[in-house]
N, C-alpha and C positions, 0 to 999 in steps of 0.2 A: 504493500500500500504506500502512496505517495506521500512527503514531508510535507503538509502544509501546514506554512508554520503562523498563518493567522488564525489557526485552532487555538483556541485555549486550554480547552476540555473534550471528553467525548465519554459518554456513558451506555451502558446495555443494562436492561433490566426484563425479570420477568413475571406476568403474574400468575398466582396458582391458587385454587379454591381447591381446600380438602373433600372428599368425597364425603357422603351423605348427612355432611353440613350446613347448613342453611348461609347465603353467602350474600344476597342481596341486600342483606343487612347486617353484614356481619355476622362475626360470634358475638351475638349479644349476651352472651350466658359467659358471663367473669372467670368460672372455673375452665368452660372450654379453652378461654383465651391462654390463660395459662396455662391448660395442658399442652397447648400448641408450641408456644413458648420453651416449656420443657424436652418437648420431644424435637424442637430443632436444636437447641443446646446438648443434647443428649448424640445427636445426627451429626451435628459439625464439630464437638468437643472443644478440647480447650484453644482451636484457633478461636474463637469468638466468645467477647462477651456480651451475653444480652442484659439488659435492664426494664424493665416496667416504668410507663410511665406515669401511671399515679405515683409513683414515689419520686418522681421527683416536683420541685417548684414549680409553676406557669413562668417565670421568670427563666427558670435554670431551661426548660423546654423550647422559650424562644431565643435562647442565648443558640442552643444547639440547632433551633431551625434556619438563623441567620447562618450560622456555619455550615450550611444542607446536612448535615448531618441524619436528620428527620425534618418529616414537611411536615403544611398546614394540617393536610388528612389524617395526620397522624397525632395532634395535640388536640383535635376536634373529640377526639375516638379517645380524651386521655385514661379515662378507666379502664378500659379494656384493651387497651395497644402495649405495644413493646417493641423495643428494635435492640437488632445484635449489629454488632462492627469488630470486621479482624481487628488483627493488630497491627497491622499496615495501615490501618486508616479509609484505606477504599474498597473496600465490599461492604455492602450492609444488607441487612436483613429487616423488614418490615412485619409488625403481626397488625393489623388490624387496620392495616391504613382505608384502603378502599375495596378490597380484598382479603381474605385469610395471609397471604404470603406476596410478600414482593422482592426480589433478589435484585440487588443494583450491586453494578461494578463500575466504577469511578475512576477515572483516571488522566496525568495533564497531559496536553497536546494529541494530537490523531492519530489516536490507540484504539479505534473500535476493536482490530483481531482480539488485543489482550482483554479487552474490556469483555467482551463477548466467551473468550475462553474461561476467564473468572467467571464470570455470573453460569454461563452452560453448568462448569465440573462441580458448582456448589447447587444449580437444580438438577442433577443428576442423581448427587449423593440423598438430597432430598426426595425425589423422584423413586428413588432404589427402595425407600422405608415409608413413604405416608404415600396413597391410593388419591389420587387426584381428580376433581369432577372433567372428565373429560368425552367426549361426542365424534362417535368415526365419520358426522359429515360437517362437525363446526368448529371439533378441537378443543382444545382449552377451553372451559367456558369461563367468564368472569363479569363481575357485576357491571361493568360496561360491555356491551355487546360488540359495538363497534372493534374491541381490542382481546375477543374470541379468535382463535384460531391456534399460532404460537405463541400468545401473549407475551411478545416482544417488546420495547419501545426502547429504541434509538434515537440517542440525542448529541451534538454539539454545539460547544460555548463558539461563536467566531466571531473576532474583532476586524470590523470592516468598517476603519475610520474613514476612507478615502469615499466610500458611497455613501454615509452618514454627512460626512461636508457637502455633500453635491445633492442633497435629499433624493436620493436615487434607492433608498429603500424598500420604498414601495414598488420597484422594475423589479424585486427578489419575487415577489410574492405574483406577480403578474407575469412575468417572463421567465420563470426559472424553475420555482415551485410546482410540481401537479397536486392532484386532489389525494393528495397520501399525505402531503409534510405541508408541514405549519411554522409559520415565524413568529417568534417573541423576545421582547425586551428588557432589558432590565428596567429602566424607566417605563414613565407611563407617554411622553413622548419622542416613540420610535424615530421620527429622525431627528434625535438630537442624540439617539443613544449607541455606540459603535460595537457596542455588546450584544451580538443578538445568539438566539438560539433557533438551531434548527431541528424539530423532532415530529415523529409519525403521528398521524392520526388516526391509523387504524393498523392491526394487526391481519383481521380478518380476509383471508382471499389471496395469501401472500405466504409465500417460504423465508423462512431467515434469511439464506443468502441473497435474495430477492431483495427485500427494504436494504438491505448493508450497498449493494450493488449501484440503487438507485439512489440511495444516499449519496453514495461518494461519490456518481454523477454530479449530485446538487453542489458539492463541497467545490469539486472541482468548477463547475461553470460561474456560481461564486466567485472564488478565491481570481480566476480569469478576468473576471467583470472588477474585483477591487485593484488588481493590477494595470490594468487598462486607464480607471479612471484615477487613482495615482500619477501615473505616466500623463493622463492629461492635465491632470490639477497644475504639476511641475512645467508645462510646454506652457500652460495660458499664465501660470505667474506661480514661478517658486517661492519669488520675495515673502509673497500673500498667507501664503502655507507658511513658511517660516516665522513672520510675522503672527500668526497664529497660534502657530505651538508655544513661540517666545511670553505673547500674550499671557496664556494659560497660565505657562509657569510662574509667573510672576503675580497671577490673579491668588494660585494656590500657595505662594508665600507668602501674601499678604492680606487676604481675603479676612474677614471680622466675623463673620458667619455665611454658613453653608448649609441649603439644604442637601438631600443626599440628591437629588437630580442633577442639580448644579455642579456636585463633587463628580458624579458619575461623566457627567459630560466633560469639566476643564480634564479630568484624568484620562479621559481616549485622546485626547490632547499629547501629555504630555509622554505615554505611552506610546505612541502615532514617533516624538520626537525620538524617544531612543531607539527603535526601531529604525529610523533613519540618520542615524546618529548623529542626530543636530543636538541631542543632548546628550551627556554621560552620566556613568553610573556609577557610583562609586559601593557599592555592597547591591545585590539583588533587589531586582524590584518586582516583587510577587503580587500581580494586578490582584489576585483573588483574595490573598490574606489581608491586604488593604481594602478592597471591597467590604472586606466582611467588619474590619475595624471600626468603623465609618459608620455600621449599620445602626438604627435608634437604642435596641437592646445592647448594645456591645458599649455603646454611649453611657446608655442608662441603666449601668448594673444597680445603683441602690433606687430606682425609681421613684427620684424626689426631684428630677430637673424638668422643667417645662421646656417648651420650641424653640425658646432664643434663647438658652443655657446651652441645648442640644448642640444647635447650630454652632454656636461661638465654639464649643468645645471638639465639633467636628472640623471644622477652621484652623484649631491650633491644632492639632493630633496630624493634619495634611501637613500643616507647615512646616511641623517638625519631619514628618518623614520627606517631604522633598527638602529642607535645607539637609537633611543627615545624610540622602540619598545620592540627591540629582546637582549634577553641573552642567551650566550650559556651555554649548561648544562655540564654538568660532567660526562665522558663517559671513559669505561676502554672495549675496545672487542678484 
């Protein structure tokens, strides 16, 4: 598979309903949950620890969903859910999210083979020991219909600052996407946000190697399209783009308050720059663990600051990591 290296991320997950379980609603019934819990701890041993989420905080739960760790479905569901994670950090395990079982494998840059071989040999093993609801003409069934068959979902983080400048976001979704894959943002406005994700809409009617196939079509005619219009952004005015990223940087080190849309957008900026090495680095610059710093809970661990304590304080945490970080380069266009 091809280095594309405006991947951030790429994930495989899969869903599974236990057999003669009731599953459109869940295991409503607390002990089942648990015994489910049990028997996949018991399944996977001591690679994984699992947890229950009623024990822990609403606090401690959104701390962990800012870091995806667990999602929303899953703090929704807090009495009766639980999630496991190796001990590498990137496989997890879901009880009760939207489904009895959800297996994700996690991992940076465009890794779906690995990503997909993790998640496969952990619902194999799983596969091997609990009887699964499944249909010789619909497959896997699972509480969404739509995502019956292999209950697959592939996903990629891609940073495409150069079509985000040129609000050409919307030609992703119109020229490039079919009716399988979906785009989304980190922000709530898609083109100011150079973070998008790409992932399926349906599993149903489809072979695994099939969505991976037609994915990394999409990845590639993407990745094509932000190269192109890079190349033209620098032909109509490098200065403009340089000027740009220079902007940013200097917004992020001196900025009073930030909401997180605003952070999200000056940092594909400054991002965009070291990638083109208009700026340098002086220690790693890990877009995602900065993302996640940033976020309101990560802000607000004792939950006594209001909007403009957030903001100022998400302000100063940027400013320190680009003064510790980033130096700007020496640019004459």
């Amino acid at each position: 598979m091809e280095d594309y290296k405006n991947i951030i991320s790429s994930s495989v997950s899969y869903r599974r309903n236990i057999k003669d379980m009731p599953f459109v609603k869940l295991l409503t019934d607390i002990e089942q949950a648990i015994g489910v819990t049990r028997s996949l701890s018991e399944i996977l041993g001591d690679d994984f620890e699992f947890k229950a989420l009623k024990n822990l905080s609403i606090q401690d739960c959104k701390l962990l969903e800012e870091e995806e760790t667990i999602t929303t479905n899953l703090i929704d569901n807090k009495d009766i859910s639980a999630y496991g994670i190796n001990f590498s950090g990137n496989i997890f395990i879901y009880v009760n999210e939207q489904d009895h079982i959800r297996i994700k494998s996690q991992n940076a840059g465009y890794n779906l083979e690995k990503c997909y071989k993790e998640a496969n040999e952990i619902d194999d093993k799983i596969l091997d020991k609990l009887e699964m609801c499944f249909n010789t003409e619909f497959g896997f069934l699972t509480s969404n219909p739509y995502l019956c068959g292999t209950g697959m979902e592939i996903e990629v983080l891609m940073f495409v600052p150069a079509l985000t400048m040129s609000e050409k976001i919307n030609d992703i979704e119109k020229e490039i996407l079919n009716k399988d894959f979906q785009v989304s943002s980190l922000i709530n406005d898609k083109n100011k946000c150079p973070f998008i994700t790409i992932k399926n809409k349906y599993t149903f009617g489809y072979k695994e190697n099939e969505f991976a196939e037609n994915l990394n079509t999409i990845v590639k005619k993407i990745t094509e399209l932000e190269i192109l219009e890079e190349n033209n952004i620098f032909d109509f005015s490098a200065s403009h783009l340089v000027d740009k990223i220079f902007r940013n940087f200097g917004l992020l080190k001196n900025a009073y308050r930030l909401n997180f849309d605003e952070a999200v957008e000056f940092l594909g900026y400054i991002l965009w720059g070291i990638n083109l090495k208009l700026l340098k680095t002086k220690k790693q610059f890990d877009i995602l663990n900065i993302l996640c710093k940033i976020k309101e809970n990560h802000l607000n661990t004792n939950d006594d600051l209001n909007l403009k304590e957030i903001e100022k304080k998400r302000a100063k945490i940027l400013a320190e990591i680009i003064d510790s970080t980033i130096v700007k380069g020496e640019v004459d266009v």
